[in-house]
Wavefront OBJ file of the C-alpha trace (Angstrom):
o trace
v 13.613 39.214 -20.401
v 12.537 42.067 -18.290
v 8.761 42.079 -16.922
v 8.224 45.033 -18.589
v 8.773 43.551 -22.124
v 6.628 40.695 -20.821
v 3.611 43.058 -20.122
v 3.977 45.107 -22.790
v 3.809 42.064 -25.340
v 1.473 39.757 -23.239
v 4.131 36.931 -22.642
v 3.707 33.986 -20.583
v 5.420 33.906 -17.205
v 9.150 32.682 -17.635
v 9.788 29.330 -15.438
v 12.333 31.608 -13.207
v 9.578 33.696 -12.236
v 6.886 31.058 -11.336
v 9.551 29.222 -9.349
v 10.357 32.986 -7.327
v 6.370 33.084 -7.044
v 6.295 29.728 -5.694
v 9.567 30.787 -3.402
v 7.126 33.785 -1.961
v 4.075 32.271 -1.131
v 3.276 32.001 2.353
v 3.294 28.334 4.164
v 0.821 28.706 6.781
v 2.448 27.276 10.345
v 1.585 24.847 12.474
v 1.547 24.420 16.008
v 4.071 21.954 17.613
v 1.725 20.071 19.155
v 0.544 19.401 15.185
v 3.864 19.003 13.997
v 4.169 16.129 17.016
v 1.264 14.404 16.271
v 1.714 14.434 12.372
v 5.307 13.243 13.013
v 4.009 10.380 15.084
v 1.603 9.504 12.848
v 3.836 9.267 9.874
v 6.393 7.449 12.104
v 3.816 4.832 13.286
v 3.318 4.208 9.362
v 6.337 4.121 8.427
v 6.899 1.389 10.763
v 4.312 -0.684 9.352
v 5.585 -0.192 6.256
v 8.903 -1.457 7.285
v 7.734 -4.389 8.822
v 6.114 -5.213 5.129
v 9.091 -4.124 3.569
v 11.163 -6.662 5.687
v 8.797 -9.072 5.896
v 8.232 -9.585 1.754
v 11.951 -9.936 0.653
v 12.173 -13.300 2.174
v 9.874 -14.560 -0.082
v 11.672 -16.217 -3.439
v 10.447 -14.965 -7.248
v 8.344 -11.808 -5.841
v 11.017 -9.495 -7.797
v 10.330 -11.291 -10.897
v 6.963 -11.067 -10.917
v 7.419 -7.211 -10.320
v 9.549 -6.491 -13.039
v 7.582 -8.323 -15.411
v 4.027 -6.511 -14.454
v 5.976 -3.677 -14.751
v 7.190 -4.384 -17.968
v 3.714 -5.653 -19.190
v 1.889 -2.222 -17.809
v 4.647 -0.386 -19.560
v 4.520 -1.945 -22.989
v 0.422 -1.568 -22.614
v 0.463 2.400 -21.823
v 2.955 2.898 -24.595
v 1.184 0.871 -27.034
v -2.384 3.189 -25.521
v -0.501 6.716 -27.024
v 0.420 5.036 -30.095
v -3.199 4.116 -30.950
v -4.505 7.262 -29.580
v -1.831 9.321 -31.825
v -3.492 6.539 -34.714
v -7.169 7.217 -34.141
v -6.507 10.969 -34.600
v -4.871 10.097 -38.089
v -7.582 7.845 -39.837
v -11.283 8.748 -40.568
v -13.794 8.342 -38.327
v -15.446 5.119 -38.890
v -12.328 3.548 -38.668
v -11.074 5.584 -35.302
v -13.772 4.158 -33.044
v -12.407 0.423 -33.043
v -8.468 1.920 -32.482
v -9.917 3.690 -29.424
v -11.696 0.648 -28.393
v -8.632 -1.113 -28.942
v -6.589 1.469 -26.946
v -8.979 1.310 -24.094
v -8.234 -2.244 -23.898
v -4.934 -1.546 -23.695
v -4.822 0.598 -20.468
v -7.018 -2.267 -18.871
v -4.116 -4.180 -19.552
v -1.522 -1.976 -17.998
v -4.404 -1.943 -15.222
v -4.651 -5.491 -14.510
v -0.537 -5.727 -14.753
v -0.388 -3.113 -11.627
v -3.878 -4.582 -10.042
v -2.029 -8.462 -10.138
v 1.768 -6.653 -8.818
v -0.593 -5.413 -5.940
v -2.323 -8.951 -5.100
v 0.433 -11.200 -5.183
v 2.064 -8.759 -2.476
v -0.876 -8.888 -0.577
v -0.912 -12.886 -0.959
v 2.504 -13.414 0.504
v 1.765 -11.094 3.243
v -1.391 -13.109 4.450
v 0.530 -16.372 3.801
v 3.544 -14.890 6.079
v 0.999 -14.140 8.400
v -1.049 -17.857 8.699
v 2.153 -19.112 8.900
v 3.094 -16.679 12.277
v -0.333 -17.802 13.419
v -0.002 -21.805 12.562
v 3.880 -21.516 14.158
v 2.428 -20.023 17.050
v -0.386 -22.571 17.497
v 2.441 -25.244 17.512
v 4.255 -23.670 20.046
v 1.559 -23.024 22.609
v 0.209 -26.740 21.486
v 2.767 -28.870 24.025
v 2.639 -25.888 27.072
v -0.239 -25.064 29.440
v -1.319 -21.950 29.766
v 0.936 -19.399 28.339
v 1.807 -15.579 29.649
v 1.195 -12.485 27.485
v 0.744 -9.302 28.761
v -2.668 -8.953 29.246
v -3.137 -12.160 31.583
v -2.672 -15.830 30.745
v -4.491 -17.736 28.204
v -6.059 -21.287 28.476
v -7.090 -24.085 26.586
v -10.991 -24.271 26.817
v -10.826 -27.586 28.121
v -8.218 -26.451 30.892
v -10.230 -23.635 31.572
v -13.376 -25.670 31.882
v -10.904 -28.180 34.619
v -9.800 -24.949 36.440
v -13.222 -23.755 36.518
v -14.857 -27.278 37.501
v -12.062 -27.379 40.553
v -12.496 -23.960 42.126
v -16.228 -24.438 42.131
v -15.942 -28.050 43.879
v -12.828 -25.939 46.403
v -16.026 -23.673 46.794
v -18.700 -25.951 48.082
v -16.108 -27.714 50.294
v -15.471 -24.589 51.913
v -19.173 -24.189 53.253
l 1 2 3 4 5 6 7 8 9 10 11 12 13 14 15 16 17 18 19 20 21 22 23 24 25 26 27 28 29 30 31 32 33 34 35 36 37 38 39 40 41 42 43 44 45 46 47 48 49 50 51 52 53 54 55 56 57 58 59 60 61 62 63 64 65 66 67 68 69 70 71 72 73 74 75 76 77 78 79 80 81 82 83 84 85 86 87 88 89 90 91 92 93 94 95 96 97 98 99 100 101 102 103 104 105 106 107 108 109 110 111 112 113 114 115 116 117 118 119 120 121 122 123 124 125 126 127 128 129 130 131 132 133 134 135 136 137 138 139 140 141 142 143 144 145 146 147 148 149 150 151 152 153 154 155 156 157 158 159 160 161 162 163 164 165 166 167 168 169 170 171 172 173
């Protein structure tokens, strides 16, 4: 249709001509120094992401408890529009206990997403006790171990290293 048959009968905007309004709006630029630092930014996230991402597949059974909150949250919102389409269809003083009913629903479909969420979350802090505990054992049997900000002691071998350079000390004077 031409936009002069569109004014002249008070039309709505065709989809083709939002999209070639969309097409000449103006994106305001940024500097590169902004384009840097967002890219960074997004980078250094992504990482982290990644290192969840790789870190959760080796866990056993997470996939099926996905697909089955999934499943559960679906079911719930679907069964939420077919009350809602229900309450509009009966009289009133029956309506109210379908909408209560259909609020219950998208707790449901809530809780499925809200437990998909936590059990994530659970194996990642498990993973991560387990890092901790593996690296407790390790530095167990060994002194003092490197790291790039020094070494680190036992307190008790800090407490002999401390004891011995204040007796070297005295002897000195």
């Amino acid at each position: 249709m031409t936009k002069k048959l569109e004014e002249f009968f008070n039309l709505a905007k065709t989809e083709t001509d939002v999209e070639a309004e969309v097409e000449n709006e103006s994106i305001p630029e940024k500097s590169t120094k902004q384009l840097l630092d967002d890219a960074q930014m997004i980078s250094a996230e992504l990482s982290t992401a990644e290192k969840v991402n790789f870190a959760l597949p080796t866990v056993v059974g997470l996939e099926a408890h996905d697909n089955e909150m999934d499943s559960i949250a679906q079911k719930a919102v679907n069964t939420f529009n077919d009350l809602i389409s229900l309450g509009g269809n009966v009289p009133d003083m029956h309506a109210g206990k379908i909408y209560e009913v259909a609020g219950q629903m998208l707790k449901t479909a809530l809780d499925a997403k809200n437990s998909k969420a936590d059990k994530k979350l659970k194996m990642i802090e498990l993973q991560l006790k387990k890092i901790r505990a593996e690296q407790i054992d390790q530095e167990a049997g060994v002194g003092p171990v490197k790291n790039n900000n020094g070494v680190e002691f036992d307190r008790n071998e800090l407490l002999k290293h401390l004891v011995n350079s204040q007796k070297s000390e005295n002897s000195d004077k």
